[in-house]
C-alpha positions, -999 to +999 in steps of 0.1 A: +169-252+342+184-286+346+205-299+322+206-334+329+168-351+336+152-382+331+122-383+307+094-406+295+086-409+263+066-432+245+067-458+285+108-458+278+126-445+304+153-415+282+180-396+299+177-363+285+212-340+284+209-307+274+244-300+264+235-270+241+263-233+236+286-258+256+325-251+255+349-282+270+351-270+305+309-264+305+306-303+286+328-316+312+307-301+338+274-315+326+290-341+317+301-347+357+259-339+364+251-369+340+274-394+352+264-404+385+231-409+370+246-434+343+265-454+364+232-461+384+220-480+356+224-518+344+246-522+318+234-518+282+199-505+294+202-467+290+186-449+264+200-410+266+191-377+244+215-353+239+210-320+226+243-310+210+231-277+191+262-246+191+287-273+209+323-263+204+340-285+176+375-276+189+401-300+202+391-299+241+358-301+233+360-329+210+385-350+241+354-340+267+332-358+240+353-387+233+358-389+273+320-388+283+309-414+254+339-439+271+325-435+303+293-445+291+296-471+269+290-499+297+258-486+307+238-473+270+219-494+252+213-463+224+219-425+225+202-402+197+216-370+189+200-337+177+214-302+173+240-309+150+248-292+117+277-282+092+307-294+106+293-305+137+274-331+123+308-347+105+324-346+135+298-362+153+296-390+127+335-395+128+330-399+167+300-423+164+321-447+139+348-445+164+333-458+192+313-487+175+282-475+199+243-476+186+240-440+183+226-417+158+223-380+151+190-364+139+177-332+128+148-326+150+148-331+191+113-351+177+129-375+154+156-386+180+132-395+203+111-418+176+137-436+175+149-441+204+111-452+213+121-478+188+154-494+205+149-526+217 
């Protein structure tokens, strides 16, 4: 199954990234799938979907995070997130402040993309 995939929903155009159970060295690999796809794109006009359910909170993982949202920030307009829980999901709010980007984190795959459906 492809991890990386663009998606309609809603007549907006969504990158979808399935970055689910990943470790650094498997985020940084999916990471590398997404990013050619990305940089295709004009900048600001990306919507993306990221499915971030059992991702490693540890250090490495954290850099491969910080490392794919820089590379990005040029191109995405908005990003929701889903999958997150616990300590996760504080991490992932501490990262979002950080990079003063419009992205969110929701409970439900469902909810993320109602919103993004939303972003103007």
């Amino acid at each position: 199954m492809a991890r990386v995939k663009l998606i309609t929903h809603a007549g907006k155009e969504i990158l979808s990234i399935d970055m689910s159970q990943c470790d650094a060295a498997a985020f940084r690999l999916v990471a590398a799938e997404a990013q050619p796809l990305v940089a295709k794109c004009d900048p600001k006009s990306l919507l993306t979907l990221t499915n971030l359910a059992g991702v490693g909170t540890d250090a490495n993982t954290r850099d491969a995070i910080r490392e794919f949202i820089a590379q990005n920030k040029p191109f995405v307009k908005a990003s929701a997130l889903y999958g997150v829980s616990g300590i996760a999901r504080a991490i992932g709010g501490a990262l979002i402040a950080a990079t003063g980007r419009r992205m969110k984190i929701f409970d439900s795959e469902g909810d993320a993309l109602a919103w993004l459906a939303t972003q103007e």
